[in-house]
N, C-alpha and C positions, 0 to 999 in steps of 0.2 A: 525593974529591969536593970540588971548590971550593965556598967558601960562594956564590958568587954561581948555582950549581947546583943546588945544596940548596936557596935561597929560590924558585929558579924551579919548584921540584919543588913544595917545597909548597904554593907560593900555585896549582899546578894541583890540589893535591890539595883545596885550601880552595873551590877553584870546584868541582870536581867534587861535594865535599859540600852547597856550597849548590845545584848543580843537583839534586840527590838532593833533601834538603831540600823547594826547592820545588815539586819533581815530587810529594810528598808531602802537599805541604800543598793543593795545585791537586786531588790525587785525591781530601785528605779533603774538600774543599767539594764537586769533583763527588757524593761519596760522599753529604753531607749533602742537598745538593741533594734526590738521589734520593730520598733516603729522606722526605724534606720533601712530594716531589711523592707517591712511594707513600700516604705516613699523608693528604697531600690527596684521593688517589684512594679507599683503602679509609674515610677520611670521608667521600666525596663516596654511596659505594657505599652505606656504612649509611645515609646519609639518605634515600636511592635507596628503597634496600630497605624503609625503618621507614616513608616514604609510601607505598608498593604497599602494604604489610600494614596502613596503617591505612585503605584506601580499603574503604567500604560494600560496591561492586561485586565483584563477581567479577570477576580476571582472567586473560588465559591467552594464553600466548607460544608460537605455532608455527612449527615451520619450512615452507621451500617441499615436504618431503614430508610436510606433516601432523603430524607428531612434536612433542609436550611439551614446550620447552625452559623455562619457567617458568609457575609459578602462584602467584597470592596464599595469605593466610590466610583470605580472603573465599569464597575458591572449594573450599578445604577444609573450612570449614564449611556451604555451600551444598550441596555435590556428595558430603559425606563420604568422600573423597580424603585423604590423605598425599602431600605432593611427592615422597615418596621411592616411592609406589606408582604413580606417575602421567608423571614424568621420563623422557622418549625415548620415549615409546609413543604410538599416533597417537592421535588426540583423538576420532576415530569409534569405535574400542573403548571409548574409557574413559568419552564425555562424550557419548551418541545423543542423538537430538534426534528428538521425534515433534510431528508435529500436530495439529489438534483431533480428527481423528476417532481416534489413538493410532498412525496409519500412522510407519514409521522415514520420514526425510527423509534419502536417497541423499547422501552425501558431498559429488559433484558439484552439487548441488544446494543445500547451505546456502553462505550468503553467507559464509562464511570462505574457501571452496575459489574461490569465484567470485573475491575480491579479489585470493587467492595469484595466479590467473589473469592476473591485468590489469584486472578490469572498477570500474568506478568506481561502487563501490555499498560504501557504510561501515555505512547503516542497518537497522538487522530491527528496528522499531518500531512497523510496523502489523500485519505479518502476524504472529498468531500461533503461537505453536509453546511447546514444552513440552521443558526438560530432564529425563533423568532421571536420578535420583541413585543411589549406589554401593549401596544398600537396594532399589531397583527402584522407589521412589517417585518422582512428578514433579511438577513444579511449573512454573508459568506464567511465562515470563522475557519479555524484550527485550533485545534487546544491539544494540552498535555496534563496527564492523572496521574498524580501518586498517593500512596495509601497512607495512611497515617495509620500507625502501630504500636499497641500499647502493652506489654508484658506476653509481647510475642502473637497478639491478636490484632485482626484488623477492625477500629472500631468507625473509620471512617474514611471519607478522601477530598484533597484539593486539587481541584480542575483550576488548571489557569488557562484564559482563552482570549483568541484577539481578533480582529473583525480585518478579513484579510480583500476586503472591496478593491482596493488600489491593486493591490498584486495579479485580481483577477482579470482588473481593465487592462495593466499591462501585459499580460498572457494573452490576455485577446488579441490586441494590437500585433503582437510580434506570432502571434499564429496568423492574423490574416497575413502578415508580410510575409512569411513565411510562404502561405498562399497565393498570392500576388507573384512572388519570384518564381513558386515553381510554375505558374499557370505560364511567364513569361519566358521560362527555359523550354520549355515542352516545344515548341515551334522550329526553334535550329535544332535542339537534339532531334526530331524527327525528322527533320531536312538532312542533317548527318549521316542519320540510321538509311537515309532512302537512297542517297546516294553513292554509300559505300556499299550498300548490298548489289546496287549495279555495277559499279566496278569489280565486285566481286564473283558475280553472273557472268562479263565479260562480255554486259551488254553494248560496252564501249571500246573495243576491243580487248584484247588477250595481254594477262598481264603474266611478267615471269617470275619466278617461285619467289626470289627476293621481296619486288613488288606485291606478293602476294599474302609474306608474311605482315610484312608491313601493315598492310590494311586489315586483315582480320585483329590484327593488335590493336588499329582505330576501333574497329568495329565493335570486339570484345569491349574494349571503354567504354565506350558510346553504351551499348547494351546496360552497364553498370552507374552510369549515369542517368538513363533512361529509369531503372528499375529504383532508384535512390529519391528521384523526381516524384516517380511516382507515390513512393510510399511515402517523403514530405506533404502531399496532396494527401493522401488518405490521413493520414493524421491530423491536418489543418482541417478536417474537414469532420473530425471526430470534435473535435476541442472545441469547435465552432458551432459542434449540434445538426449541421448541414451531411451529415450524412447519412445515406438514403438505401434501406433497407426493404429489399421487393421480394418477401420471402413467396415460397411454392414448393408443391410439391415434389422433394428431390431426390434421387436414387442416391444414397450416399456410397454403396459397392462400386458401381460404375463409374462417380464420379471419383474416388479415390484410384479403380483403378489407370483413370484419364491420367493421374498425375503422377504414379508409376511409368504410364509408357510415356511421359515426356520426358521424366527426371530420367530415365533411362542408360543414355548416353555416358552421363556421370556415372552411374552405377558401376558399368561396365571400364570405364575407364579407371575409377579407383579400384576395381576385381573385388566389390564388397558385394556379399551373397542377402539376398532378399528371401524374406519368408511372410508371403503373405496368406493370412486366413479372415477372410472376407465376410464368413459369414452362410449361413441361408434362411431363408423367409424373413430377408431383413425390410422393415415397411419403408415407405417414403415418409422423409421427415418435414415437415415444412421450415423449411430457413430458403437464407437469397444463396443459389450456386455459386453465383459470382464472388462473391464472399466469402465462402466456405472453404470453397477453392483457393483462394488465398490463404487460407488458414494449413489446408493441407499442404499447399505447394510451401510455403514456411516452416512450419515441422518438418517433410521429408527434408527436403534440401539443408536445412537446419544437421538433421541426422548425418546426412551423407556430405557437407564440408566438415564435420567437426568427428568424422570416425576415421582412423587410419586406413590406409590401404590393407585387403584382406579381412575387411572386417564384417558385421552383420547387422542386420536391421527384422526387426519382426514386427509386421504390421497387421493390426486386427480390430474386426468390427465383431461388439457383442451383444446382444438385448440384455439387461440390468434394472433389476428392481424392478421383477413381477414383469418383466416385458414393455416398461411406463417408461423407460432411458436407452437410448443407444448408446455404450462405449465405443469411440475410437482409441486404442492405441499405438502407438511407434515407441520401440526398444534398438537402441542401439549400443555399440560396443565403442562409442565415442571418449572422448577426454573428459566427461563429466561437468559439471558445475560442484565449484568449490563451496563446500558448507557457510563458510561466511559468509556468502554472496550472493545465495539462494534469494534472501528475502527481495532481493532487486532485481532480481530476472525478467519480471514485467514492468519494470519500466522501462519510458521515454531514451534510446539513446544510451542503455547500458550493454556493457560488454565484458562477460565475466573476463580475469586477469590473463586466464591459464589459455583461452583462445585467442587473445591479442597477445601473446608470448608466440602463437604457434603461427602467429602471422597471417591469419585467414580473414576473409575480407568477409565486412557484413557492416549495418548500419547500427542496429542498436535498437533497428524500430520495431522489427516482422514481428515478435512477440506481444510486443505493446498492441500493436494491432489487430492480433489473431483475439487476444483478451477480449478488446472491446467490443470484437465482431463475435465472439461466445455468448460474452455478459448478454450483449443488447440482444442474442436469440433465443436467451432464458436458460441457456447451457452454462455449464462450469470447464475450466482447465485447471490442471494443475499438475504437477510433474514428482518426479524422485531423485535423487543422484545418492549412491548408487543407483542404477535401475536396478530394476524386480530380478534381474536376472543375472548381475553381479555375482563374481564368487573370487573369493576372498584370495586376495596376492596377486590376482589380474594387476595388469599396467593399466588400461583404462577402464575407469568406474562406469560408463557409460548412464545415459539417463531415458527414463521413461515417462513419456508425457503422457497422457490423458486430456481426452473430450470428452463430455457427456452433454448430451442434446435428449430434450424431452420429447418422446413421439408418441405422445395422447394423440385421439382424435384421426386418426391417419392410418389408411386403409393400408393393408398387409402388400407389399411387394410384387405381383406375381410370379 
């Protein structure tokens, strides 16, 4: 072998080793790389993880079939659960869910299964409901779900939940005070009420026009303090489970038309025209009058402060669904309820915007209460704004409430 052979050999062999070499050194930086990004990820993981277990709430990670795929430390102590008892197993076996009265809440049914679903509801805030724990004991929660989304699919969700025991002692508390004050205003507002309507009689003698407005202006107060008292009572008294439901069988025609010729006066005084269609061969429903009645007298008057002068009311009873429901409805030509604000209508103490702009007096409650005296008689409400009967560039949208009351069982009207 010539030298100038030999040099050419080895200066390949010299490149081949540096290509080895750098093949080497390029794999060990990929290498580090990796490893750089792994200790970034399983850091990223423990911080992940050491936030989820310091969080207050209970948490809980399902798949789209229901299944366990993670839980807090929060939720183990809440549910007395172990993740390693709890891991791949559907969340209905492990984590039931009843409501106030102790009924199970149907899988389909809880707002976890709804959102797997598609439906755009994260909140369980107002309704409540009751988890129970791995002991059989339960306790008062709320939680909020949202879905976890992957290339535009929903493959799972995180329910975060918190044990709301303190907040419900203190609702108690300030419901019975609530009751307590109004049981204690009830006594002079009725001494008020008894002895302006004498002066007003002129059972003590004759008072003159001045004197006269005067006192109807006590009196109307009084009346408005009376009616405010009372529905604080019915409400404490809901909240508290203490209230008492004597249902019978009730002509519901006659009793609605009782609260037409009471609300009457208003009618005629705001010149709003009434259309009532009542019905025939409507049966008796069993629910409590007394109650119902407040529920009617709520809706009309409801209708007839919140519709302009000149305006309309359409009131109707219907048999529905095979003859197995009775519709109640009332349409009016009122100021509507704003789309934003809908969802709060039945609550505690709300008052959409657009009628506290119009300056009309009312509590906040007759609705809250008309609900619970439905719900609790196995009826539904629920309303429209527009009403059904809206047309389009009108000034006021007006709104259209509905009852529906079950009357199985219950012999035909005559």
């Amino acid at each position: 072998m010539t030298p100038v052979i030999a040099n050419i050999l080895m200066d390949k062999e010299l490149a081949h080793k540096k290509e080895i070499a750098d093949s080497q050194a390029a794999l060990l930086n990929v290498l580090d790389d990796q490893k750089r990004d792994s200790e970034k990820i399983l850091k990223k993981k423990a911080v992940d993880e050491a936030i989820l277990a310091s969080i207050g709430d209970g948490l809980v990670v399902v798949d789209k079939e229901g299944k366990i795929t993670y839980v807090n430390q929060s939720f183990e102590k809440m549910l007395g659960w172990s993740s390693k008892e709890v891991l791949g197993k559907r969340i209905v076996a492990v984590v039931p869910r009843e409501d106030e009265k102790g009924e199970v809440v149907p899988f389909n049914e809880r707002i976890l299964n709804r959102v797997l679903r598609g439906e755009v509801v994260v909140a369980d805030l107002t309704n409540p409901f009751y988890y129970i724990r791995k002991d059989k004991t339960r306790f008062p929660s709320s939680s909020i779900v949202n879905s976890i989304v992957l290339d535009g699919e929903i493959i799972g969700v995180v329910e975060t939940f918190r044990d709301i025991t303190k907040e419900k002692e203190i609702d108690k508390a300030k419901t019975e005070f609530v009751s307590l004050a109004s049981h204690q205003l009830r006594t002079p507002l009725s001494t008020i009420n008894w002895y302006t309507e004498m002066l007003l009689t002129g059972d003590v003698g004759k008072l003159n026009a001045e004197q006269e407005k005067y006192l109807n202006e006590v009196y109307r107060g009084n009346q408005r303090m009376v009616g405010l008292v009372n529905a604080l009572l019915s409400v404490s008294r809901m909240d508290l489970g203490t209230f008492i439901f004597e249902p019978e069988p009730t002509d519901i025609p006659l009793l609605v038309r009782s609260v037409l010729d009471e609300q009457m006066p208003h009618i005629i005084q705001k010149g709003i025209t009434v259309f009532p269609a009542l019905g025939t061969n409507i049966p008796l429903i069993q629910v409590d009058p007394k109650l119902l009645r407040m529920v009617v007298q709520n809706l009309l008057s409801n209708a007839i402060k919140y519709t302009p002068e000149k305006g309309k009311i359409e009131i109707s009873l219907t048999l529905t669904n095979q003859k197995k429901c009775l519709l109640f409805t009332i349409t009016d030509t009122g100021y509507g309820i704003p789309k934003n604000q809908q969802h709060k209508i039945f609550q505690k103490l709300f008052r959409a915007d657009n009628v506290r702009e119009k300056d009309t007096e009312g509590t906040g409650l007759g609705l809250y209460i008309a609900k619970a005296i439905i719900d609790n008689s196995g009826g539904k409400i629920w309303f429209e704004s527009p009403s059904s009967n809206y047309v389009e560039g009108e000034e006021n949208t007006g709104t259209t409430f509905y009852v529906e009351l079950p009357c199985k069982l219950l012999e035909k009207n005559k």
